[in-house]
N, C-alpha and C positions, 0 to 999 in steps of 0.2 A: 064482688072482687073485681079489680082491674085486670084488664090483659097481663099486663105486668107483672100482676101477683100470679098469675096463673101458671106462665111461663116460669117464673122461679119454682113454684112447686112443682114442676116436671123437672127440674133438672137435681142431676144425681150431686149430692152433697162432695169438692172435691178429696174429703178423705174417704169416702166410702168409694171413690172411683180408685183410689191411691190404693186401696185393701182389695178392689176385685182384680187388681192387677196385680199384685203381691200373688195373690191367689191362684193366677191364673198360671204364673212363677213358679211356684210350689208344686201345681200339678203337674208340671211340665216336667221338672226333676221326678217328681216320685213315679211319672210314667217310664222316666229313663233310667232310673235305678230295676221297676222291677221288670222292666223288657230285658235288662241287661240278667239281672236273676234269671228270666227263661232258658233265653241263649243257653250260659253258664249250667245250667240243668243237664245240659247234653253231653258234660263230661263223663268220660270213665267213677273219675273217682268223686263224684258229687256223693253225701250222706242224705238217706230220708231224715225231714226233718221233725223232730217229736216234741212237739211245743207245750212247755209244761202248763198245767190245768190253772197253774195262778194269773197265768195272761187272759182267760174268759171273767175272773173278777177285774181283773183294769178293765176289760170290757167293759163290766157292768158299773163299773165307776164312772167312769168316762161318757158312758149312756147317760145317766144319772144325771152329769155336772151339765150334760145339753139339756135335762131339764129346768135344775135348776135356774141356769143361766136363761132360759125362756123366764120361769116364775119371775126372775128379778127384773125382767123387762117390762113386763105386762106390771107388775108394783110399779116402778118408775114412771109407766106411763097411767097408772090410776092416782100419782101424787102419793104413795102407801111409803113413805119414804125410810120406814122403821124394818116393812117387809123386803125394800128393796135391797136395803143393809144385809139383812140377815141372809138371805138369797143368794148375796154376794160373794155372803163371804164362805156358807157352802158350797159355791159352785169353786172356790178356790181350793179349801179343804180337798172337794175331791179330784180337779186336779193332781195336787199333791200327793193324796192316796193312788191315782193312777201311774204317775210318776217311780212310786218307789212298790209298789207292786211290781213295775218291770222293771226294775234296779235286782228283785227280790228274784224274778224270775230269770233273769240273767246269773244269777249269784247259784240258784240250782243245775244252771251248764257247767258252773265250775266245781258243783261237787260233785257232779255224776261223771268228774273227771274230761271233760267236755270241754277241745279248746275253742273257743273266740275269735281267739287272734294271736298274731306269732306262728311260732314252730309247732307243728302238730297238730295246729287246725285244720276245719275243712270250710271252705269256700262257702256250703251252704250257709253253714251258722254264722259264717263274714258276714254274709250278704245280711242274714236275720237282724244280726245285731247293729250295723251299719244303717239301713235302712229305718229298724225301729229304735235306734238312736235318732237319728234325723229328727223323726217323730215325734221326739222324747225332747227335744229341742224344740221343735215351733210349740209345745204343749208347755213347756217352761215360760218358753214368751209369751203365751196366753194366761200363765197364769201371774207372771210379774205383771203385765196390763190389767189383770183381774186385784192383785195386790192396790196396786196406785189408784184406780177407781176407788175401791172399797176405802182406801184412807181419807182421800177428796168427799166420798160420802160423808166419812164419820166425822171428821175433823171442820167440816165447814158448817156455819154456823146461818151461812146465808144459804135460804133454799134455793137451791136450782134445779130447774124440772129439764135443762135441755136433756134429750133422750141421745143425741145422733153419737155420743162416747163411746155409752153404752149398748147403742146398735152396732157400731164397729168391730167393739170387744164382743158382742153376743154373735153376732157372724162370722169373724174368726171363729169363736171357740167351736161354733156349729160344724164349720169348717174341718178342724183338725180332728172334731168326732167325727163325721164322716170320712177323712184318709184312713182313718184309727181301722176304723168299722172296713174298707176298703181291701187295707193290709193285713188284716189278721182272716179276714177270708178266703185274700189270695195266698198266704202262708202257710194256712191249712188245706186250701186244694189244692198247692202247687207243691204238695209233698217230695 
């Protein structure tokens, strides 16, 4: 190899520098959403919060779709481009099932008479739901970019091995598993 080439291969791809900066966005806000939930703890009238048991399956969904989304990487880069499909379009799948698991488990605050938002809420469950909406939003974006891959995959007829997409999409998605993972342990210690 030339100098040249060598120098190029040290330098970080400019959209994987555009997503650690995104990233670094993102944590910035979710550090200031739940410092501001701390604070907000210290009210009189804050409620403990009782986080129903279908948020540990989004967990495990959402655990899951980090693996998958590894398996489809490591396919794409062994050229397995049938496994990298299929990989894909699981790690979308569960997404999607993490998604409306906390659609599911928001919808059990409003039958256990539990408001949200409006009149008669309480602050804590704003903050829960605010917050892991947010969440619920960069996880939707992860999985429309998991979408458009997966069709690029299927529909093109010329192979392409470039990985650096799918390294983009697969480090977000690692990414928002980890807030996920971040947030539901500080919502249950920060009772």
């Amino acid at each position: 190899m030339t100098g040249t080439m060598i120098e190029q291969r040290k330098k970080i791809h400019p959209h994987k520098f555009t997503l650690w900066v995104g990233i670094g966005s993102i944590l910035m806000m979710f550090a200031g959403l739940t410092s501001a939930y701390i604070v907000k703890r210290s009210q009189a009238s804050w409620l403990m919060l009782e986080i129903p048991i279908i948020f540990w399956y989004s967990t495990a969904a959402i655990l899951a779709s980090s693996v998958t989304v590894h398996l489809a990487l490591r396919a794409m880069k062994q050229r397995e481009l049938m496994t990298y499909r299929r990989w894909l379009v699981v790690t979308a799948v569960l997404g999607v099932l993490f998604l409306v698991l906390q659609i599911a488990g928001f919808m059990q605050f409003e039958a256990k008479d539990i408001r949200l938002i409006g009149a008669g809420s309480n602050a804590s469950y704003s903050f829960l739901l605010a917050i892991s909406g947010l969440h619920g939003l960069h996880v939707l974006g992860g999985v429309i970019a998991l979408v458009v891959i997966t069709i690029r995959a299927i529909s093109s007829s010329v192979r392409n091995y470039n990985t650096v997409p799918l390294e983009i999409v697969a480090t977000y998605w690692h990414f928002v598993d980890l807030l996920w993972i971040y947030l539901f342990i500080f919502f249950n210690w920060m009772k």
